[in-house]
C-alpha positions as CSV (number, residue, x, y, z in Angstrom):
1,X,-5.5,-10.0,-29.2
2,X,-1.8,-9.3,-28.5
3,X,0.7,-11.9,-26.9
4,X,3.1,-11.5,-25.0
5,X,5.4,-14.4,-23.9
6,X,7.9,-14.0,-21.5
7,X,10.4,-17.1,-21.8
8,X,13.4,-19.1,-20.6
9,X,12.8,-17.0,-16.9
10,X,15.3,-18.6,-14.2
11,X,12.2,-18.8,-11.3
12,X,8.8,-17.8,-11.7
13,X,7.4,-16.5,-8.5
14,X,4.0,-16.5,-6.3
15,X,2.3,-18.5,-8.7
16,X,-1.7,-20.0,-8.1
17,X,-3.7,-22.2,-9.8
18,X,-6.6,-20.9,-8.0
19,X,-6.7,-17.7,-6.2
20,X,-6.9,-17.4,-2.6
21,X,-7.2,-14.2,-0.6
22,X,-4.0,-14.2,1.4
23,X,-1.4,-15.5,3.0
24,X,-1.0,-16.3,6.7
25,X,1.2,-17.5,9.5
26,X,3.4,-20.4,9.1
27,X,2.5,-20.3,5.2
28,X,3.7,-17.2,4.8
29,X,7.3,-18.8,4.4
30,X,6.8,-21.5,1.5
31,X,6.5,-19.2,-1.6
32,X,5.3,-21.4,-4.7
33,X,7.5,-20.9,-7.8
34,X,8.6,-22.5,-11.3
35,X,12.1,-23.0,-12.8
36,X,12.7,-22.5,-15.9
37,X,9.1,-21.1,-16.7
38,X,7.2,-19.4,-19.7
39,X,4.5,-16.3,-18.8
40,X,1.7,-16.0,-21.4
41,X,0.3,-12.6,-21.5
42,X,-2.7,-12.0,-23.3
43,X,-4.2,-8.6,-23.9
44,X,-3.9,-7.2,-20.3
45,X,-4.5,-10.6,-18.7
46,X,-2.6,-13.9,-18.0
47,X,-3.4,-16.5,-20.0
48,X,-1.3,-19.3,-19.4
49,X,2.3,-20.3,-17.6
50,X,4.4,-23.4,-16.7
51,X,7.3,-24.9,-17.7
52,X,9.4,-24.3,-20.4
53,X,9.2,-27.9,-21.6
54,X,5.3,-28.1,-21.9
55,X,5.1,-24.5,-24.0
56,X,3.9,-25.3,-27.3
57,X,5.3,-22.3,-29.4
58,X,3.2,-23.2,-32.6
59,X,0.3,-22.2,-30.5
60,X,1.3,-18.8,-30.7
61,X,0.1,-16.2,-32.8
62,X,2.8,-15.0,-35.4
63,X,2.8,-11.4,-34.7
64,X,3.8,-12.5,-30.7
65,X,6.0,-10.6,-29.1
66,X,8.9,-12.7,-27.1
67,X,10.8,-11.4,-24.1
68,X,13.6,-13.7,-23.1
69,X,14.0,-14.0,-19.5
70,X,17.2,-15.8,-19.0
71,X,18.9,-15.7,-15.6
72,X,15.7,-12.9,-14.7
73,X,13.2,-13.8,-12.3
74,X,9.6,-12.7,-12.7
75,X,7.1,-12.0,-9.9
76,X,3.8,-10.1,-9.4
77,X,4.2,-6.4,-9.5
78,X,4.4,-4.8,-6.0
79,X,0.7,-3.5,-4.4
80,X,1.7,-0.6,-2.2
81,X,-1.6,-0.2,0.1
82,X,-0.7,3.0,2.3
83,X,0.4,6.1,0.7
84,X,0.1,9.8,1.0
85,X,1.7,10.9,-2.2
86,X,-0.6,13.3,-3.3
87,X,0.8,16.4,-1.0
88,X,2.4,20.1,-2.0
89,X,5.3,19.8,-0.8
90,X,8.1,18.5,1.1
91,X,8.4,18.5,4.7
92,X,12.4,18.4,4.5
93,X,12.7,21.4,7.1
94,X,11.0,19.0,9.5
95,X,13.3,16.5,8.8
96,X,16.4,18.6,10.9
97,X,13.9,18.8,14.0
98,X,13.4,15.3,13.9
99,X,17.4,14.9,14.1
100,X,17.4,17.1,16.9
101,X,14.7,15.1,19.2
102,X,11.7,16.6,18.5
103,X,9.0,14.0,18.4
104,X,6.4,13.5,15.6
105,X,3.9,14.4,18.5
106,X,6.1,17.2,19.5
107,X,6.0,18.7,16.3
108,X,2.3,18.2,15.6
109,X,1.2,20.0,18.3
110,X,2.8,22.9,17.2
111,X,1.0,22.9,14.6
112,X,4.1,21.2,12.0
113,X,3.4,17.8,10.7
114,X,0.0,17.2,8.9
115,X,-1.5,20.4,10.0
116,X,1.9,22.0,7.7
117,X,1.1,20.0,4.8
118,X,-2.8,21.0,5.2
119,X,-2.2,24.7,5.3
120,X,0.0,24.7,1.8
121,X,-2.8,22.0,0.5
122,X,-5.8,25.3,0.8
123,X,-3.7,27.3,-2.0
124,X,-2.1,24.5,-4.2
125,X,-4.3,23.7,-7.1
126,X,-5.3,20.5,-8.9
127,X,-3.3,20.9,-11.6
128,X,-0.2,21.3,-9.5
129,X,-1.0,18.3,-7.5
130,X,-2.0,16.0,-10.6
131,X,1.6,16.8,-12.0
132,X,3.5,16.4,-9.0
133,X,1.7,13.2,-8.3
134,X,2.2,12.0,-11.6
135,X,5.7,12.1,-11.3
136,X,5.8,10.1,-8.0
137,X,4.0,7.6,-9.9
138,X,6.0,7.3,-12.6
139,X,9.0,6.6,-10.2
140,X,7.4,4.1,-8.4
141,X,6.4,2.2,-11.4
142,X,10.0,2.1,-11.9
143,X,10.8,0.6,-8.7
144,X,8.6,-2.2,-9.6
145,X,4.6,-0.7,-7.9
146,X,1.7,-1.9,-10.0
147,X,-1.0,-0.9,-7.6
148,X,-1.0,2.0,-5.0
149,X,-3.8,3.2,-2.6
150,X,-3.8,7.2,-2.2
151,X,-5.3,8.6,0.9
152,X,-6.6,12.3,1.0
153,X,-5.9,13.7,4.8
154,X,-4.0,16.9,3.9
155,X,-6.6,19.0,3.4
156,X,-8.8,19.1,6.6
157,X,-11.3,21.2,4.8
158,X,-14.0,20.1,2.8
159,X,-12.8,21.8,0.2
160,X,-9.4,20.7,0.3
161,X,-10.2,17.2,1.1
162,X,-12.2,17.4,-2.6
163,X,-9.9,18.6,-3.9
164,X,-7.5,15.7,-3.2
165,X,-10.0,12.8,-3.8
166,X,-10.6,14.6,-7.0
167,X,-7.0,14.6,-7.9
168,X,-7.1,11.1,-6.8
169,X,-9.9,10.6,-9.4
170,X,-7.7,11.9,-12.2
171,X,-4.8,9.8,-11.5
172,X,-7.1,6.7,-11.9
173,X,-8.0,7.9,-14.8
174,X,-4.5,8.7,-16.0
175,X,-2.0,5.8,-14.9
176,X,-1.1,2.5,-15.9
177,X,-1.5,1.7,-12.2
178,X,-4.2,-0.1,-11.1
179,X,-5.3,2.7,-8.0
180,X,-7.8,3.0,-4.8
181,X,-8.9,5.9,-3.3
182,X,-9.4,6.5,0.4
183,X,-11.1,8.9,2.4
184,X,-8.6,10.1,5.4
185,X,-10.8,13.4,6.7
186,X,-10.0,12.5,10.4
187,X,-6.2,12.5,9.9
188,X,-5.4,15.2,12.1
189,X,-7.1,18.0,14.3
190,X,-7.1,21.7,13.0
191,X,-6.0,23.9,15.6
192,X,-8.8,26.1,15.6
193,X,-10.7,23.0,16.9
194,X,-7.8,21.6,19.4
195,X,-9.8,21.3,22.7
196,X,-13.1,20.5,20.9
197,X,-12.5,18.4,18.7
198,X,-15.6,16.4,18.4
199,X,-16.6,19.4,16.6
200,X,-14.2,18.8,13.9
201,X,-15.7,14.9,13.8
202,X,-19.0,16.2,13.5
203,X,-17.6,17.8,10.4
204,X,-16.4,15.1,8.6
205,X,-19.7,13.2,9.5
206,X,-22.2,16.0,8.2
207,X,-20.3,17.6,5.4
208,X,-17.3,15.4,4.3
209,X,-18.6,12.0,3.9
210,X,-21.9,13.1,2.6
211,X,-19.8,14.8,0.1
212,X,-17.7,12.7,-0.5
213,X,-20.2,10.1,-0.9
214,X,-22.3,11.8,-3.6
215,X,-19.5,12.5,-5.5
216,X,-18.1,8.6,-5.3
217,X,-14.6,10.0,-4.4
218,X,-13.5,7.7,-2.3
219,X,-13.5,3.5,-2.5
220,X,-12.1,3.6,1.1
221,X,-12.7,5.5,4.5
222,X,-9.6,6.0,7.0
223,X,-8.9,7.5,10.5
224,X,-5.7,8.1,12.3
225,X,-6.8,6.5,15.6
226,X,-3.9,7.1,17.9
227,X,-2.8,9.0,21.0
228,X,-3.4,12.6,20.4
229,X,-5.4,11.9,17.7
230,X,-8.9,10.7,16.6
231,X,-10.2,8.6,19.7
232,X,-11.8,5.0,20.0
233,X,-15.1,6.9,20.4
234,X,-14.2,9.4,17.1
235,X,-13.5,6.6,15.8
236,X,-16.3,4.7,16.2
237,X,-18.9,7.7,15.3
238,X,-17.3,8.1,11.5
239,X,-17.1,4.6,10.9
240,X,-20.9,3.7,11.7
241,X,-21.2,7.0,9.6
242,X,-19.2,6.0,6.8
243,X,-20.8,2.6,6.9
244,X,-24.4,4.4,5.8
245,X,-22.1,4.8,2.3
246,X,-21.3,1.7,2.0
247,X,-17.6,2.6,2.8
248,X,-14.9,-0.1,3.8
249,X,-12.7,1.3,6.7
250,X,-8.7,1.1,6.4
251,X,-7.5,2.3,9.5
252,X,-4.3,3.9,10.9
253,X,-3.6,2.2,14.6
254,X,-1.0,2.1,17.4
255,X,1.3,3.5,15.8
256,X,1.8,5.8,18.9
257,X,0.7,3.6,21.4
258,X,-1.9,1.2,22.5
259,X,-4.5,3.1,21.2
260,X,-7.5,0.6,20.6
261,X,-7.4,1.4,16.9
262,X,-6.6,-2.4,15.8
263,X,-10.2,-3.0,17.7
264,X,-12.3,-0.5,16.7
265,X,-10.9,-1.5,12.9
266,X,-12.1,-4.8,13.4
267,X,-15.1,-3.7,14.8
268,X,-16.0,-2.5,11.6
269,X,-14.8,-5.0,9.2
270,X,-12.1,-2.7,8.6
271,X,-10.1,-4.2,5.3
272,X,-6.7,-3.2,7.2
273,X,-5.0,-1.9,9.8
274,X,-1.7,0.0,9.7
275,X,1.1,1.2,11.3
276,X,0.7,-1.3,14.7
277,X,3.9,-0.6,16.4
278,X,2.0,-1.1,19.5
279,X,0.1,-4.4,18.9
280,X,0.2,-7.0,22.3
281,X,-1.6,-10.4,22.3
282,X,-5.1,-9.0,22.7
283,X,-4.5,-7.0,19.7
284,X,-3.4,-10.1,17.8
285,X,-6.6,-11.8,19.1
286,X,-9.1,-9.8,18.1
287,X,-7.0,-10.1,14.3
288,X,-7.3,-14.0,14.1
289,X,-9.5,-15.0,11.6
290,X,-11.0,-11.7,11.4
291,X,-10.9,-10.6,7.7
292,X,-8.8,-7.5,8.4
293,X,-5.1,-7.5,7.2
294,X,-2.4,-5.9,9.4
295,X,-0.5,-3.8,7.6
296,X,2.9,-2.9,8.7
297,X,4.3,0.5,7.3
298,X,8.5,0.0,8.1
299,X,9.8,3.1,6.1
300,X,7.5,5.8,8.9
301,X,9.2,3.6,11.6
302,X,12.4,3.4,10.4
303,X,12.6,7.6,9.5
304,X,10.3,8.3,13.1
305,X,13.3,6.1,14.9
306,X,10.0,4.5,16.3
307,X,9.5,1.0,17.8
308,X,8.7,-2.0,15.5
309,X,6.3,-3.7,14.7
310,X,5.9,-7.1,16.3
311,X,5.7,-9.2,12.9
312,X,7.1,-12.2,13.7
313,X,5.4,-12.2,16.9
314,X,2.3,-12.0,14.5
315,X,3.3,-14.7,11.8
316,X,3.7,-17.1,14.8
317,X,0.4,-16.5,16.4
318,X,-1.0,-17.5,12.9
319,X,-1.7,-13.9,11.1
320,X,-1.1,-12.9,8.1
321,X,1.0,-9.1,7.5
322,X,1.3,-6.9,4.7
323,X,3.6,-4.7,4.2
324,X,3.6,-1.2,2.5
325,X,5.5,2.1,2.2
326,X,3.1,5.0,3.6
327,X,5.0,7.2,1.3
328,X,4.2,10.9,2.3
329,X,6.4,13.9,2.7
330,X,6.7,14.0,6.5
331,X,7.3,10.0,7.7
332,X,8.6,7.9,5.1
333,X,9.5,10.0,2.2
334,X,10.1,7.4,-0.6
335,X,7.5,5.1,-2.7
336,X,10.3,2.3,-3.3
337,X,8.6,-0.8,-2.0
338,X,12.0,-2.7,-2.9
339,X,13.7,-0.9,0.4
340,X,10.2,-1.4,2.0
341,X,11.1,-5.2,1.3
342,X,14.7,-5.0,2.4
343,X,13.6,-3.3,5.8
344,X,11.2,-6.5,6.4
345,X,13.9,-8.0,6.3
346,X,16.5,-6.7,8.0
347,X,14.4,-4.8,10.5
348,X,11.5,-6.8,11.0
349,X,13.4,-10.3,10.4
350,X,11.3,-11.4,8.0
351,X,12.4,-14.0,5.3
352,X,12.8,-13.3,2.1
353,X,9.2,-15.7,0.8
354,X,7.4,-13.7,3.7
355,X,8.6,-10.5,2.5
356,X,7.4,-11.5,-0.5
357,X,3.9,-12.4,0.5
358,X,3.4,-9.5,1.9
359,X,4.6,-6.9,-0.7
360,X,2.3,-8.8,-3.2
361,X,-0.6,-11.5,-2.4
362,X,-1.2,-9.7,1.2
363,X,-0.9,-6.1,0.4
364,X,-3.3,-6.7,-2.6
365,X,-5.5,-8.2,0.0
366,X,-5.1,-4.7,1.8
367,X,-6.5,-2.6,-0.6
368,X,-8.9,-4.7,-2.2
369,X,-7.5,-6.2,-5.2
370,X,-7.1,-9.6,-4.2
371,X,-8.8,-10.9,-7.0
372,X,-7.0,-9.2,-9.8
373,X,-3.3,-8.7,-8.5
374,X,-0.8,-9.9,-6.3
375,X,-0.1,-13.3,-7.8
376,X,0.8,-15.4,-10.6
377,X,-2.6,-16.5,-11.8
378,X,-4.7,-17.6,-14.8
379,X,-7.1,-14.7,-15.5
380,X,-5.9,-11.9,-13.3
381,X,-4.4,-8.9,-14.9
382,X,-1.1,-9.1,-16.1
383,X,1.0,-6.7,-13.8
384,X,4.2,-8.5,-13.7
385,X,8.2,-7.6,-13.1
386,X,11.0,-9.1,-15.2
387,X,14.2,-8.6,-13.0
388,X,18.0,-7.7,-13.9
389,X,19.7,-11.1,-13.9
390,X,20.1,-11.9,-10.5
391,X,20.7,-14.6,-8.2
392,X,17.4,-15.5,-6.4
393,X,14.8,-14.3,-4.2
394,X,17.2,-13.8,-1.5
395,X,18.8,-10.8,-3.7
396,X,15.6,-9.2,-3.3
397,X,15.5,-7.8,0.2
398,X,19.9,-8.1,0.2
399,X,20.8,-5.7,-2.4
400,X,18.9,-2.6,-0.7
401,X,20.0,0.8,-2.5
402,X,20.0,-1.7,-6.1
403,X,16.8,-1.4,-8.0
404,X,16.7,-5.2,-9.2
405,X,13.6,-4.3,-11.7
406,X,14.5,-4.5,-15.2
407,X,11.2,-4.2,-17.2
408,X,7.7,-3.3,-15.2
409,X,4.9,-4.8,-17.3
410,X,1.3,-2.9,-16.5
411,X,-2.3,-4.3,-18.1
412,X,-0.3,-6.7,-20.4
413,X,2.3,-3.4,-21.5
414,X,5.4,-3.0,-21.1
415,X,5.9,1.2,-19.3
């Protein structure tokens, strides 16, 4: 089986003897590390990792290959566990109504927004989609991503929605990227069912999931559960529907306002939660201890000019928070979970070991990978960055428009 040793690394970061689920609270600002460490990589796995002074190098197979990490640190490749980027097309236009005041509510009931991507989603083909997506991934692998979760949502149509989740399929198939599928159907409301929309619900209950379902599309079930959007009670009808498939909910929620989504997602076991601009202490209540992660998405704020998310507010009253990019072409345009890391930061006030925990242990805990990613860890798949030679951690989130990723090591292979 191949080695791979990675040696002489300045700081190795988010390591684990043992593998817990996530990261909470006051914890979530102690980061466990290693000076002056070694990374064993066998096959696609980890097998060992410590100091350099306890690595026995004539334990090592001859033909091992030896990276030499000097004044580079290495952590746990990024999980990025909200994105859209399988979509036709840019929204750009869009982008010059936003500068001129036009809300994201604004333009949605115009029929812009989702319901724009949706109607170029009905004629773009698979093909198209695969290649376009392909090269998004291949950017973000740059940037440091090993694991991405792709929501379908711009189709709206049966067909359409297929379409995506099928697409979705083939990038699993296709990537270096570990990647999760989810189910979005209930992302926005066609026009031709504005004013009865339950309708449109009763679609995705009778047609979508079961189709959805029977074809294993999806490893995740979503709804946008905001104001002027799906309600608690549409909510509520496609979860319990979902939940007949076995599906595990990840749910958008107040991003728009106190909606009851962060509830409702609980509710239902729901894996996550995200967006939460609106979260107040009964929000944060019904979170503690509950299983489901919240998931704050800083790159739709930032580009919305929305409020933000109260994260410290929820670090303090004990949760833990993800973070992840929502990278779609109307919201928050860019995959690059290194600025997602510098806007916890900067916007969110978040230090640079929380921002840490949540780009990798936490958001791996958001989209279900917990036990294979996000962390330094005997046995769990070997998706690890070397970065350029800098400083420390702190350089992370600092340097913003610098991509501090040097080499981006997937399965146990260099990409």
């Amino acid at each position: 089986m191949k080695q791979l040793l990675i040696k002489n690394i300045k700081k190795l970061v988010q390591t684990e003897k043992e593998s817990q689920p996530y990261i909470a609270g006051a914890q979530m600002a102690t980061l466990p590390s290693i000076d002056d460490a070694y990374l064993l990589i066998k096959g696609p796995y980890i097998h060992a990792y410590g100091q350099m002074s306890e690595l026995d190098e004539s334990a090592l197979s001859a033909d091992v290959e030896v990276i030499d990490a000097s004044d580079r640190l290495v952590l746990p490749a990024w999980c990025d566990s909200h994105t859209h980027l399988v979509y036709p097309k840019s929204r750009d236009v869009e982008y010059v109504d936003k500068i001129k005041g036009l809300s994201y509510e604004e333009i949605a009931a115009r029929g812009g927004g989702i319901l724009n991507s949706a109607k170029l989603m009905a004629t773009a083909s698979e093909d198209q989609l695969f290649d376009d997506a392909m090269v998004r991934l291949q950017e973000i692998i740059q940037w440091g991503t090993g694991a991405v979760e792709i929501k379908s949502g711009y189709g709206l149509t049966l067909e359409s929605e297929l379409k995506m989740l099928r697409v979705i399929k083939r990038l699993k198939e296709a990537s270096p990227l570990t990647i999760k599928s989810t189910f979005l159907g209930a992302h926005s409301i066609p026009m031709e069912y504005r004013g009865q929309q339950e309708k449109y619900v009763d679609l995705v209950i009778n047609e979508m999931l079961p189709a959805v379902a029977k074809e294993k599309l999806a490893d995740y079930v979503d709804v946008f559960c905001d104001v002027g959007f799906f309600t608690v009670e549409d909510t509520d009808r496609i979860l319990e529907a979902a939940a007949k498939y076995g599906m595990t909910p990840k749910i958008h929620a107040n991003e728009l306002d106190y909606s009851g989504g962060i509830q409702v997602g609980v509710k239902y076991n729901a894996l996550s939660v995200d967006h939460l601009e609106f979260t107040g202490e009964e929000e944060m209540k019904a979170l503690k201890d509950s299983g489901t992660m919240p998931t704050i998405l800083p790159g739709a704020a930032f580009f919305l000019n929305m409020a933000y998310a109260p994260a410290r507010q929820m670090m303090e009253a004990g949760l833990p928070v993800a973070l992840a990019s929502d990278f779609n072409p109307g919201s928050s345009p860019s995959g690059n979970m290194q600025l997602i890391m510098a806007m916890g930061s900067v916007l969110y006030r978040m230090l640079p070991e929380e921002v840490i925990h949540a780009v990798t242990k936490n958001t791996a805990y958001a989209m279900g990978v917990d036990k294979e990613l996000g962390s330094i860890c005997v046995g769990k798949k070997a998706n690890v960055v070397i970065t350029k030679p800098i400083p420390g951690i702190e350089y992370l989130p600092y340097a913003y428009g610098e991509n501090k990723v040097e080499t981006t090591i997937l399965n146990g292979l260099k990409i």
